[in-house]
N, C-alpha and C positions, 0 to 999 in steps of 0.2 A: 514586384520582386526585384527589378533592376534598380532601381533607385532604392530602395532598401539597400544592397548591396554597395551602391554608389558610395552613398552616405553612410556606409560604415568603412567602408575605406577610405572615403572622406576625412572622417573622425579620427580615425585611426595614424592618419597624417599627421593630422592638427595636435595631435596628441604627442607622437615625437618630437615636431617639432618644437613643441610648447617646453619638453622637459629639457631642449638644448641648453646649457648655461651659456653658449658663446658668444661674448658680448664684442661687436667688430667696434677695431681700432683703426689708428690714421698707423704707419708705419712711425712708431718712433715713441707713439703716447703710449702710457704706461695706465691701468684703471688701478693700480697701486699706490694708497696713499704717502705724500711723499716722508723722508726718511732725513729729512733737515726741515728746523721750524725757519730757515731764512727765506726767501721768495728767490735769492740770487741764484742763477742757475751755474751749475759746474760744469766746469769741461774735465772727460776723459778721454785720457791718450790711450784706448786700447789698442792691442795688439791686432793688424786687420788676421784673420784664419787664410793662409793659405791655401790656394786651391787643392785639390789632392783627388787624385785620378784613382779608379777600381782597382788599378793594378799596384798601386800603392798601400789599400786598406786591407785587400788581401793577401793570403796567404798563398805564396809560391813555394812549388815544387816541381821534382824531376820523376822522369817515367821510373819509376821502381820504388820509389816513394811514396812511405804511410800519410795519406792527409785525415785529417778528422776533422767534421763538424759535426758536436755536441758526440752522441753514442752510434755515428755512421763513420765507418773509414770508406776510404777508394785508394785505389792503387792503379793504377794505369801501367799493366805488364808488358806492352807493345802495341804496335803498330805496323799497320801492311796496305798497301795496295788493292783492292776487291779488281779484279777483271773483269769486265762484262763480259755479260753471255747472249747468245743467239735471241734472245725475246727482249731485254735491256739493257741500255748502254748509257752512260753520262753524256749529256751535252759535250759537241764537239769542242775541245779543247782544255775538257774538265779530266777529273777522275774522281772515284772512290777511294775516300782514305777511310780504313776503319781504326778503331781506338780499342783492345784488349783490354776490362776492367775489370776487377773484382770489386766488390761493394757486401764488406758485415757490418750485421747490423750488433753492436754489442751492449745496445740495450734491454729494457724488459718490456716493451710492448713491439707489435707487430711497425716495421718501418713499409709506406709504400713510396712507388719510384716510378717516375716516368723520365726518359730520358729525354722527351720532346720536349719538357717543361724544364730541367734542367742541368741541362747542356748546351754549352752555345762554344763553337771552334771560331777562333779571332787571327788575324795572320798579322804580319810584320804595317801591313797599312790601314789597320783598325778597322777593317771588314770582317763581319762576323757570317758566320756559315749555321745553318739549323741543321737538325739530325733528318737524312734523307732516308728513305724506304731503298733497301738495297736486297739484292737475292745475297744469296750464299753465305749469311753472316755465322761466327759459327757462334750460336748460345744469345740470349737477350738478358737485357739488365734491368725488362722491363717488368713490371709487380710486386708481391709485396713480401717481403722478407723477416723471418720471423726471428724473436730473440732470439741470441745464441749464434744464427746461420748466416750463410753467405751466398753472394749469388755472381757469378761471373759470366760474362758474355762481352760481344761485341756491337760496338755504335758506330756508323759511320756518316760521314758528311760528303757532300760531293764538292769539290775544290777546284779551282785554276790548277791546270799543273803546273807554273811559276810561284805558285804561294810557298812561302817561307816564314821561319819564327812561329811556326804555329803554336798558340798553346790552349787549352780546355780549359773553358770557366767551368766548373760546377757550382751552382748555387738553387739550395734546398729553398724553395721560397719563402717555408714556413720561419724557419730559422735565424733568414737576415742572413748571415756568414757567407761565405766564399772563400772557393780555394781555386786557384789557379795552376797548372799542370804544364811545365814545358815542355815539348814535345820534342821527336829527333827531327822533325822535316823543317 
């Protein structure tokens, strides 16, 4: 029975891989027949593409600010400090910043959200911060939100207290887009 099994996931292989058309090239050859009957080869002066950084292709905005990607807005209403309490505290030197947001959905299917997946806080020295597990947060932005409605709560990151320029990428992975969020701190 094991090798039965083997051998059909074997097959099963061989069989994607067989439908692949991708025929590997050297960097530069082309499997396209050429587009001049001469053999002389042409030189082109293309333009080289400038580098261009995330924060360049996306879209930026300010705390009170409608962003939309595709039929999802956000709005990032504030920002505050979380305080520890007697059972958890941030690493000495850190703190809790949290992020107030609303997030509708103004399409016609159910939108789902995790903020662990996509959110990521970036400061002034290109260090990026992940969404931390904090008490006292008031409301979550996390599930799934049905046409029509809206869901507002808070997210927070644990930070340097020197960090500055902070701002919020949000990016919906499904989607590709990005919006970027300046923040006050």
């Amino acid at each position: 029975m094991r090798r039965f099994i083997a051998l059909l996931i074997f097959a099963g292989v061989m069989l994607l891989v067989g439908c692949n058309d991708f025929v590997p090239q050297k960097p530069g050859e082309s499997t396209a027949p050429p587009i001049n009957s001469t053999n002389a080869p042409t030189k082109t002066n293309a333009p080289k593409t400038p580098e261009v950084s995330a924060e360049d292709t996306a879209k930026i905005f300010n705390i009170g600010d409608i962003a939309q990607i595709n039929d999802v807005t956000y709005t990032v209403n504030g920002t505050r400090e979380v305080p520890e309490n007697r059972y958890l505290s941030p690493e000495k030197g850190n703190i809790w910043y949290a992020i107030d947001i609303t997030i509708e959905n103004k399409g016609g299917e159910n939108f789902n959200f995790s903020s662990m997946l996509m959110f990521t806080l970036m400061d002034d020295e290109s260090n990026s911060y992940d969404v931390a597990i904090v008490p006292d947060l008031k409301g979550s932005v996390d599930g799934e939100i049905a046409p029509g409605s809206s869901l507002r709560g808070e997210v927070a990151f644990e930070i340097p207290q020197d960090a500055k320029d902070l701002k919020l990428e949000i990016d919906p992975i499904l989607f590709g887009d990005e919006v970027i969020i300046k923040l006050d701190r």
